[in-house]
FIKOLZA-1660 file (N, C-alpha, C; in steps of 0.1 Angstrom, whole numbers, plus 5000, padded with zeros to 4 digits):
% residues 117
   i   px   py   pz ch aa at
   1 7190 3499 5233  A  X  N
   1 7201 3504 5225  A  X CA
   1 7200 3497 5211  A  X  C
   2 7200 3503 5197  A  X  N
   2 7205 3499 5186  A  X CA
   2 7211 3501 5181  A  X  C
   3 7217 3494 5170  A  X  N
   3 7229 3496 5161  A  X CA
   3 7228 3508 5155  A  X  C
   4 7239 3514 5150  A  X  N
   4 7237 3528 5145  A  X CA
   4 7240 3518 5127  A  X  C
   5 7232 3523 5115  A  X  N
   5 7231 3521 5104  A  X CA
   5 7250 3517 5099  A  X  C
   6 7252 3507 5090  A  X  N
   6 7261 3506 5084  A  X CA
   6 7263 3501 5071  A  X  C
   7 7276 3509 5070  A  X  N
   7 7276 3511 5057  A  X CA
   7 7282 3503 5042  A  X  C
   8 7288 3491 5058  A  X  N
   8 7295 3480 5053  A  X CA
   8 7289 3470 5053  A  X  C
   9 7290 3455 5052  A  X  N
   9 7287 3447 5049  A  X CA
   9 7284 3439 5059  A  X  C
  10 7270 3433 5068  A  X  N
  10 7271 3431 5078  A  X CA
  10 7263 3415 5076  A  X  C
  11 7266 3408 5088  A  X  N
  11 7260 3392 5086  A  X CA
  11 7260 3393 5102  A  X  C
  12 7244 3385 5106  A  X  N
  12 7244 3379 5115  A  X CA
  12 7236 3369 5121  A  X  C
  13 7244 3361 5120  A  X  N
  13 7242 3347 5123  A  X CA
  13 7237 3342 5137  A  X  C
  14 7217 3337 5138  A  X  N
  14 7212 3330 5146  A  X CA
  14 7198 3327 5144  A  X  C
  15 7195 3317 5151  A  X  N
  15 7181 3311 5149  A  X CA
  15 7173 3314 5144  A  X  C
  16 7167 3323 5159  A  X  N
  16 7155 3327 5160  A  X CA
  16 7152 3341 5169  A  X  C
  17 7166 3347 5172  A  X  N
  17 7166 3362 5171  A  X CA
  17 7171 3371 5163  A  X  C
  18 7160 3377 5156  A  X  N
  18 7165 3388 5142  A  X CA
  18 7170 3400 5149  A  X  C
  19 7179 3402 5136  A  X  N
  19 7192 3416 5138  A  X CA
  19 7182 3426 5147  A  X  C
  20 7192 3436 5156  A  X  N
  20 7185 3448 5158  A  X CA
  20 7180 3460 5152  A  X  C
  21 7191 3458 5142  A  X  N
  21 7189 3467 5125  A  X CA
  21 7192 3456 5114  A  X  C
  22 7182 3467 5107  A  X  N
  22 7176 3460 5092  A  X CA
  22 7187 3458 5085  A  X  C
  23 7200 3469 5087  A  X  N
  23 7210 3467 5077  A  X CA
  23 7219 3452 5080  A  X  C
  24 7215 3446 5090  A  X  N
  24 7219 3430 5092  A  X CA
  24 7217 3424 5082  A  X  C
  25 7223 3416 5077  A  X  N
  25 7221 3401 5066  A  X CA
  25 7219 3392 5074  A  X  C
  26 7208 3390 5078  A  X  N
  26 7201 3378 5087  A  X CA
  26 7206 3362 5081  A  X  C
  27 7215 3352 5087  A  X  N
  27 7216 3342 5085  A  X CA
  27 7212 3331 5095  A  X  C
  28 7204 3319 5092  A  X  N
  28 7202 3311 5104  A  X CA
  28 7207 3295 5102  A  X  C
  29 7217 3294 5094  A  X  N
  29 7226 3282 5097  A  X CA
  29 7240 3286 5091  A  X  C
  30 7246 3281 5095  A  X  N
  30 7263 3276 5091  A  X CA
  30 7266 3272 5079  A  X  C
  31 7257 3270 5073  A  X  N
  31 7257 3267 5058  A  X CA
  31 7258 3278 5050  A  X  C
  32 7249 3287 5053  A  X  N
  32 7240 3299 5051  A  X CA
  32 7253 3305 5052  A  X  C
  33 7258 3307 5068  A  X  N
  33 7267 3317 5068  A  X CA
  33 7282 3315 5059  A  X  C
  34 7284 3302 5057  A  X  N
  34 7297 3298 5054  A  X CA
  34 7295 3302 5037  A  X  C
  35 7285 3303 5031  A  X  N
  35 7282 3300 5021  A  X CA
  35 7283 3321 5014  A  X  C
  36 7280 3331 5025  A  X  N
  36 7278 3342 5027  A  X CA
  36 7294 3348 5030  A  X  C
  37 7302 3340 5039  A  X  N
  37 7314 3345 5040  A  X CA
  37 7324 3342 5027  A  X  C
  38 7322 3330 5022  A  X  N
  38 7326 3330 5008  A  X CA
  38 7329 3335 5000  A  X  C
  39 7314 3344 4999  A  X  N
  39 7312 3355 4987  A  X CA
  39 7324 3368 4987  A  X  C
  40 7323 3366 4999  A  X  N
  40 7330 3378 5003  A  X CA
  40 7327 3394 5006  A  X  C
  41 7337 3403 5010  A  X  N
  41 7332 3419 5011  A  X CA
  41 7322 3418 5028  A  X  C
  42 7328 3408 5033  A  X  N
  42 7320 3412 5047  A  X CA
  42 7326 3417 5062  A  X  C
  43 7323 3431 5065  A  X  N
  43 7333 3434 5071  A  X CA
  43 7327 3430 5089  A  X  C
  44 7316 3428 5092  A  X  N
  44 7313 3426 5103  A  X CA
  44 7298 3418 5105  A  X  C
  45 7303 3404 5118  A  X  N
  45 7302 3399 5119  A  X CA
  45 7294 3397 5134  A  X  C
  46 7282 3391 5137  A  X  N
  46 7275 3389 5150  A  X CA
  46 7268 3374 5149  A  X  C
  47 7276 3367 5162  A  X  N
  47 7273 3354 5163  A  X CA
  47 7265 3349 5174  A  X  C
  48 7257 3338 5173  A  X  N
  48 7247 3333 5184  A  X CA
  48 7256 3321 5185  A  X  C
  49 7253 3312 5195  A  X  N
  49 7261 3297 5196  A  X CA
  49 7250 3288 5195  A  X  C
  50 7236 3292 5201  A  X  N
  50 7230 3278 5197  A  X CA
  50 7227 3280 5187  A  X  C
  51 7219 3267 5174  A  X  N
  51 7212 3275 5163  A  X CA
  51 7201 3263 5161  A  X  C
  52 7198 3255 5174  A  X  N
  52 7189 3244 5174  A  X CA
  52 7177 3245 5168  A  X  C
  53 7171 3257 5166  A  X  N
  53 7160 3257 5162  A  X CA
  53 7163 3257 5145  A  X  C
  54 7172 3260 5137  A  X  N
  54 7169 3259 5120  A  X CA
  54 7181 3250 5121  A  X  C
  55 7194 3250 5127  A  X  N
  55 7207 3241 5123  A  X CA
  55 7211 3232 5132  A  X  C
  56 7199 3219 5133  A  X  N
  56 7203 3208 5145  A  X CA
  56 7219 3203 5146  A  X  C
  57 7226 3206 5154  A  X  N
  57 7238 3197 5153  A  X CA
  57 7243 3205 5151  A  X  C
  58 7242 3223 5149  A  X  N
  58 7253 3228 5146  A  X CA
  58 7255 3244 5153  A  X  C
  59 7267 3243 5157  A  X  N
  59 7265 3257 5164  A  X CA
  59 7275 3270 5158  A  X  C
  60 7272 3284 5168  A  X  N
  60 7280 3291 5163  A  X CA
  60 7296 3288 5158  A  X  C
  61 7298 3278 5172  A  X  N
  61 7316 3272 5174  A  X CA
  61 7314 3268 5157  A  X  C
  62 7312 3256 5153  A  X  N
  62 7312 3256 5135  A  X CA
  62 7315 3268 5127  A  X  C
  63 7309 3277 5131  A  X  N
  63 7313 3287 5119  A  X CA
  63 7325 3294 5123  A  X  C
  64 7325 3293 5136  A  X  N
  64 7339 3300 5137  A  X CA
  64 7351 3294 5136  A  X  C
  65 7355 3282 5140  A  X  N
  65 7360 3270 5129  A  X CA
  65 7361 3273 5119  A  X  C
  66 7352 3270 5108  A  X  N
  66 7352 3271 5095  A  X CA
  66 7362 3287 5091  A  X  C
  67 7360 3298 5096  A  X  N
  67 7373 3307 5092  A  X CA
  67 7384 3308 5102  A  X  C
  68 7384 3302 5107  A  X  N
  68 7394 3299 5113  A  X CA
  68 7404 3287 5103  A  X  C
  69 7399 3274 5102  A  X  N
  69 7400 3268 5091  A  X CA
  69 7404 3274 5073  A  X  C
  70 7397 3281 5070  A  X  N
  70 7397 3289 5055  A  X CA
  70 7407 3300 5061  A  X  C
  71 7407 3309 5071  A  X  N
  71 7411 3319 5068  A  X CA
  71 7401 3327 5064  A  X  C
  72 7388 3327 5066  A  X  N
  72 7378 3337 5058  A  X CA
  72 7374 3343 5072  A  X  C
  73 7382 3357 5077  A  X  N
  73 7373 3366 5090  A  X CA
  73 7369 3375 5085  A  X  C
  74 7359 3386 5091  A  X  N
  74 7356 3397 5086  A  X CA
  74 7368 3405 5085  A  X  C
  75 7367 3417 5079  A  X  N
  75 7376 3422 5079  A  X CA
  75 7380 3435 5086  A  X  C
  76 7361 3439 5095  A  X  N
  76 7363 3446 5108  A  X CA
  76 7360 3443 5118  A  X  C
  77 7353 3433 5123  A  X  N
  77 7345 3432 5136  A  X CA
  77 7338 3418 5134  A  X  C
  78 7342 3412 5149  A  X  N
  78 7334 3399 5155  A  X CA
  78 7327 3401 5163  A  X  C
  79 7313 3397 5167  A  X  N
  79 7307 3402 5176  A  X CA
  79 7302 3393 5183  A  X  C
  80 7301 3383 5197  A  X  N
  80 7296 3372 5200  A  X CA
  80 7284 3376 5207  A  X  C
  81 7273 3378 5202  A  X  N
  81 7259 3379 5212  A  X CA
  81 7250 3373 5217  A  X  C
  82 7259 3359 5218  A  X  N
  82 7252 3343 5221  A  X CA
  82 7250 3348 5238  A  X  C
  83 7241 3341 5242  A  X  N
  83 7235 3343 5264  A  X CA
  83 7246 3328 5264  A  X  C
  84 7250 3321 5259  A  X  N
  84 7253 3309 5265  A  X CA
  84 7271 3308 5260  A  X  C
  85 7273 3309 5282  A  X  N
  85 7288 3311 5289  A  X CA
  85 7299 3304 5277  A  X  C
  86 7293 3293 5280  A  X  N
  86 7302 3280 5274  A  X CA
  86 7306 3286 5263  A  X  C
  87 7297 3285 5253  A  X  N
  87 7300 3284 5240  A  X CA
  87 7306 3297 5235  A  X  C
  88 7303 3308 5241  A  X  N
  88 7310 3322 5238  A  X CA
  88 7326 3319 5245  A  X  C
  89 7328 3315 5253  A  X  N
  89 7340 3313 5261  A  X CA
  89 7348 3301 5246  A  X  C
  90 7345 3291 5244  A  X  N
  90 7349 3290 5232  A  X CA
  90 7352 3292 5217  A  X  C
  91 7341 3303 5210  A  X  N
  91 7345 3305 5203  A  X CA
  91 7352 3316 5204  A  X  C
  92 7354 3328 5217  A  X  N
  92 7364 3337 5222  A  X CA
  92 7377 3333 5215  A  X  C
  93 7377 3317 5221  A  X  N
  93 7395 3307 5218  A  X CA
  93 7395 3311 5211  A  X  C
  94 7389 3308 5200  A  X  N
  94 7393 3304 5184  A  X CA
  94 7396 3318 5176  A  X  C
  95 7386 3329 5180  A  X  N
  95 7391 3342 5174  A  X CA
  95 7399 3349 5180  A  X  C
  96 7404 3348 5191  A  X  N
  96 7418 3355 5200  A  X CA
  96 7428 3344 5196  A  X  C
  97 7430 3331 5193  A  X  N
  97 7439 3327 5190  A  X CA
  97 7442 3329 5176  A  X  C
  98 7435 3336 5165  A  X  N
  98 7433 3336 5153  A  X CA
  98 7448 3351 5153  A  X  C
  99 7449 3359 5165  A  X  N
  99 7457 3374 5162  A  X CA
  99 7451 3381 5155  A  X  C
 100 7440 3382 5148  A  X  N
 100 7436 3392 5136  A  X CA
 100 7428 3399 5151  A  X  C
 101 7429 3396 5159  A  X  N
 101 7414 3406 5168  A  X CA
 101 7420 3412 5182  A  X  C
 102 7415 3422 5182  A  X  N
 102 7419 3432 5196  A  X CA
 102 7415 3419 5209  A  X  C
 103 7418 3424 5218  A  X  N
 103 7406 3419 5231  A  X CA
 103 7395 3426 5228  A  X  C
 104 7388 3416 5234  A  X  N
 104 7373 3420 5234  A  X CA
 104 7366 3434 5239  A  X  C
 105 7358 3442 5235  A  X  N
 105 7346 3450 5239  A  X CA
 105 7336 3448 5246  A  X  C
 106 7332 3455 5257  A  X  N
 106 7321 3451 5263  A  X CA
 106 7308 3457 5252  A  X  C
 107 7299 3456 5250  A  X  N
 107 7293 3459 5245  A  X CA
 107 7276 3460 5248  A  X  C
 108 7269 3464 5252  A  X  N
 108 7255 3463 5256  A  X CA
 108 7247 3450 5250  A  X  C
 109 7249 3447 5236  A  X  N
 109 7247 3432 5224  A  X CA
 109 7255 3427 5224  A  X  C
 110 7266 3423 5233  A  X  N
 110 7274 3413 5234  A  X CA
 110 7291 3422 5230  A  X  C
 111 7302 3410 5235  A  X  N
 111 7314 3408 5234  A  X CA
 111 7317 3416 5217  A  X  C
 112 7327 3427 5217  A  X  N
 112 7331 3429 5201  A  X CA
 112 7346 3426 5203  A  X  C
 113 7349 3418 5191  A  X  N
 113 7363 3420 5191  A  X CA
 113 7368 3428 5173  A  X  C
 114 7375 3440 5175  A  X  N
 114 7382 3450 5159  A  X CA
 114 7391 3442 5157  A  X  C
 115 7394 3440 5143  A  X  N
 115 7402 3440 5138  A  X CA
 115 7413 3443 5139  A  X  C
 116 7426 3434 5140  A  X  N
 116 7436 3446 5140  A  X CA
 116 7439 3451 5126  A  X  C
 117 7440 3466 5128  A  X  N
 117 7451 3470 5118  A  X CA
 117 7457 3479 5118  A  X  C
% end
């Protein structure tokens, strides 16, 4: 399965597996990404949790922190499509406690959580 083309503004954040589609903004640290949500105009979002291979010491949980912290979420869609339990089970916390997000989506590339609006 791939992503169907979009038209919005898309970031996704991990190491060393690239987007399924090209229209992804490929980011591989927390820096990268924090530095990208900033800018702004980004409506959806796909996150990995480890990012050992380019961002030692730092995982997806960091960036979801970080807008959680700022207040900077997408403004349609979180997508967690990290393999590892743990860490998706935590940053779940942080965006379900945030209220801006539905329950989760099953999704074939992971967990989605919409926006509310």
């Amino acid at each position: 399965m791939s992503w169907a083309p979009l038209p919005e503004h898309a970031v996704y954040l991990d190491d060393k597996q690239p987007p399924v589609s090209p229209e992804w903004e490929w980011v591989r640290t927390v820096k990268a990404f924090t530095d990208r949500m900033a800018a702004g105009d980004v409506q959806h979002i796909s996150l990995d949790f480890n990012l050992s291979c380019t961002d030692y010491g730092h995982s997806g949980l960091d960036a979801v922190r970080w807008m959680a912290t700022t207040g900077t979420w997408p403004t349609a869609s979180v997508q967690l499509h990290t393999g590892d339990y743990q860490g998706r089970k935590q940053m779940a916390a942080l965006i379900t406690s945030s209220g801006l997000f539905t329950s989760p989506e099953d999704h074939p590339l992971g967990k989605i959580y919409r926006r509310r609006g």
